[in-house]
Wavefront OBJ file of the C-alpha trace (Angstrom):
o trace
v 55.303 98.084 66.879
v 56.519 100.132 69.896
v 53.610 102.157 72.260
v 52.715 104.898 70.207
v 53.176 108.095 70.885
v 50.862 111.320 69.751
v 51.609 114.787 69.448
v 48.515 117.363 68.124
v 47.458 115.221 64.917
v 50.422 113.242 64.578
v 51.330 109.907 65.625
v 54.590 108.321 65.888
v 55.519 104.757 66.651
v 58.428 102.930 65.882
v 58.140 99.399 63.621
v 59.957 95.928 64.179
v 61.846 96.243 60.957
v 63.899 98.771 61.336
v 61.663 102.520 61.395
v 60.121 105.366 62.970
v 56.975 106.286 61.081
v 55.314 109.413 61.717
v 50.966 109.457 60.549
v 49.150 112.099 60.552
v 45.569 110.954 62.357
v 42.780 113.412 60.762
v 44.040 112.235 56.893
v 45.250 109.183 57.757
v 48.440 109.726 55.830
v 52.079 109.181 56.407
v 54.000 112.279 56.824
v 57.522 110.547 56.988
v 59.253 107.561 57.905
v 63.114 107.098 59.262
v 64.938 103.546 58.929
v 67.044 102.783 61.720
v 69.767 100.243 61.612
v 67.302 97.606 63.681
v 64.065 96.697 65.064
v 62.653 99.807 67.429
v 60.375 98.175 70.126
v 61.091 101.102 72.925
v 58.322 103.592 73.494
v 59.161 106.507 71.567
v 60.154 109.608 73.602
v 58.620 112.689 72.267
v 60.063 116.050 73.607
v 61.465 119.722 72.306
v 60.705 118.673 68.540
v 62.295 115.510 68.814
v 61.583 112.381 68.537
v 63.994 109.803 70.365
v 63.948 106.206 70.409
v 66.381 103.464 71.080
v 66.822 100.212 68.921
v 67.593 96.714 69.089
v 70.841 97.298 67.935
v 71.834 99.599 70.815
v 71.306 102.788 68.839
v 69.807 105.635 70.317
v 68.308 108.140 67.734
v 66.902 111.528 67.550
v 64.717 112.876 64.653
v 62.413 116.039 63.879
v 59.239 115.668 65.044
v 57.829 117.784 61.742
v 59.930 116.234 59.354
v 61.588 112.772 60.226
v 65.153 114.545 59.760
v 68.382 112.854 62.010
v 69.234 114.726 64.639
v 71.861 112.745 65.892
v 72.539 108.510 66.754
v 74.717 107.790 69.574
v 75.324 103.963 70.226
v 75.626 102.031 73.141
v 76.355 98.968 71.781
v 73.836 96.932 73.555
v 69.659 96.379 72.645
v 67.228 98.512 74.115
v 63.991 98.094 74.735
v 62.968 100.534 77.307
v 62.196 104.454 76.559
v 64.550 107.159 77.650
v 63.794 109.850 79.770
v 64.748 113.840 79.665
v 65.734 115.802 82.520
v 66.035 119.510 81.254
v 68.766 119.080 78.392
v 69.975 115.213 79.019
v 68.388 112.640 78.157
v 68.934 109.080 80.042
v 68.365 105.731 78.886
v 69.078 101.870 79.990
v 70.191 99.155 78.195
v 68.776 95.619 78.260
v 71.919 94.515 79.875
v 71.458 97.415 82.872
v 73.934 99.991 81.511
v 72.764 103.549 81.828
v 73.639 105.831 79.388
v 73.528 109.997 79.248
v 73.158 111.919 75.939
v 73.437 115.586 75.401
v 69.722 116.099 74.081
v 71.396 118.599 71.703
v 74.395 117.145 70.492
v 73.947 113.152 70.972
v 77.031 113.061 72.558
v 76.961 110.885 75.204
v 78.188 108.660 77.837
v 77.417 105.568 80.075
v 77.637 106.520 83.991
v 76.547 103.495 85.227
v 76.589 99.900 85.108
v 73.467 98.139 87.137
v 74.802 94.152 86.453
v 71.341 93.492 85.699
v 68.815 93.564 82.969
v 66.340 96.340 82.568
v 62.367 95.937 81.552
v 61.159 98.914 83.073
v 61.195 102.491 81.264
v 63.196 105.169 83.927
v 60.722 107.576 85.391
v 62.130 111.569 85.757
v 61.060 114.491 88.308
v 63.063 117.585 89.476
v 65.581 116.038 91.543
v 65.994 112.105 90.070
v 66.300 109.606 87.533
v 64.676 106.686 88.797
v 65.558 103.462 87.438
v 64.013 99.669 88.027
v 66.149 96.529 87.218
v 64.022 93.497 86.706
v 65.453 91.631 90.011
v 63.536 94.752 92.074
v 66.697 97.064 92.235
v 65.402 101.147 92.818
v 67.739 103.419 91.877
v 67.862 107.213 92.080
v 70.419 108.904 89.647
v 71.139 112.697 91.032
v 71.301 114.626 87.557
v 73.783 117.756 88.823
v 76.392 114.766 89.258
v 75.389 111.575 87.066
v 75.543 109.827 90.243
v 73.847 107.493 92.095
v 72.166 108.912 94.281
v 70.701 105.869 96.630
v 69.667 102.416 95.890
v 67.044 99.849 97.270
v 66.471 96.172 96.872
v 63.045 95.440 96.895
v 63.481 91.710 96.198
v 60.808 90.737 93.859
v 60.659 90.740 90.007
v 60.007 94.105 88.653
v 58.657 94.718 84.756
v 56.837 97.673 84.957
v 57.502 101.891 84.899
v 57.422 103.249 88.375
v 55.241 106.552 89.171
v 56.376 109.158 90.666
v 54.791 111.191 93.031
v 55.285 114.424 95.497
v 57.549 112.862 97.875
v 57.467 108.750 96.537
v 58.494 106.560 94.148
v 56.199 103.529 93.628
v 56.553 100.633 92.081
v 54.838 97.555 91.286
v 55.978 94.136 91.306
v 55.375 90.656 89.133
v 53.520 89.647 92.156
v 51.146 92.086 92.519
v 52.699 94.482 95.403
v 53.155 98.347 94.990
v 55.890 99.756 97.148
v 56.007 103.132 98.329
v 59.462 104.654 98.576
v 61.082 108.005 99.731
v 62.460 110.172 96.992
v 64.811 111.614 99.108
v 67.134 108.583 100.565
v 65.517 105.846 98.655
v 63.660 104.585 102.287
v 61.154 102.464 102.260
v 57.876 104.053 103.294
v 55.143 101.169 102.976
v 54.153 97.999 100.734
v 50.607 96.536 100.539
l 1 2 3 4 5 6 7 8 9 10 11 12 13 14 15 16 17 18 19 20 21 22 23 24 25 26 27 28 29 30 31 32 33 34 35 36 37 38 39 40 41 42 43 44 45 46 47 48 49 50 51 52 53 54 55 56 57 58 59 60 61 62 63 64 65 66 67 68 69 70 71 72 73 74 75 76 77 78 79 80 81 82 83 84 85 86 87 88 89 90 91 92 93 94 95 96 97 98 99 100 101 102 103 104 105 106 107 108 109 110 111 112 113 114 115 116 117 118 119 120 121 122 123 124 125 126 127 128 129 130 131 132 133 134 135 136 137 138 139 140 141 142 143 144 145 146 147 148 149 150 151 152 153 154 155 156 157 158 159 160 161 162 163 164 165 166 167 168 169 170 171 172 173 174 175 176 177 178 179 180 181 182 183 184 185 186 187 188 189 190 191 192 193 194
């Protein structure tokens, strides 16, 4: 299954063949279930009633978090494995292949604004003025929202498989060999490793 997710008593995770399955934890009981069109092994994302996940297909897919009815599916055409993000009423997700894609959180209409020529492992972090993204080669990017642009970019050089945090004024993020880099939000600077 994907990480699961909770939200009051219910839990929601998403299952290797092909579903999103909603449980409620104090009866133990499924409350729904949605089939998607493949197996769902991105964290769910669970915001504004919704529940959004991407599948191995390439499908992104928004349901109700009460009742397990579609939203909306908007495909990218490529596997996913990593959990979107929202930033007020977009949400933003990456492909496997490195393609980042923005969908109306609304409508599921959607585009891809950006192409990263590398894979993606790591779920994108959001705070009020960035995207952040981490390829798996140790690329940092920062995607300004008001434009769907990038922002600023940073090759750290080492293997990279895990979600950044974000902080106040830094981005960090830990590599495959055990080093956490500090970097600055602002023009994607590096501030210190250890």
């Amino acid at each position: 299954t994907s990480t699961p997710a909770i939200l009051g008593d219910n839990l929601y995770f998403g299952g290797l063949s092909g579903n999103i399955i909603c449980i409620d934890v104090s009866s133990n009981q499924e409350q729904w279930s949605y089939d998607t069109s493949a197996s769902v092994r991105s964290p769910l994302l669970i915001a504004d009633g919704q529940v959004i996940a991407g599948d191995t297909d390439g499908d992104v897919m928004s349901v109700k978090t009460d009742t397990g009815e579609e939203n909306w599916v908007y495909s990218t055409e490529e596997s996913i494995r990593t959990s979107a993000v929202l930033f007020e009423a977009s949400v933003y997700i990456g492909t496997d292949n490195g393609r980042i894609h923005i969908i109306d959180a609304d409508s599921g209409d959607g585009e891809e604004i950006s192409m990263l020529n590398t894979e993606l492992s790591a779920s994108p972090v959001a705070d009020n003025s960035a995207v952040y993204f981490v390829t798996t080669n140790g690329n940092v990017v920062a995607i300004d929202p008001t434009e769907n642009e990038l922002a600023w970019e940073l090759s750290i050089e080492a293997s990279v498989s895990a979600t950044p945090a974000v902080g106040n004024r830094t981005l960090y993020v830990g590599t495959e060999d055990g080093i956490v880099i500090a970097i600055n939000k602002v023009n994607g600077n590096e501030r210190w490793s250890i």
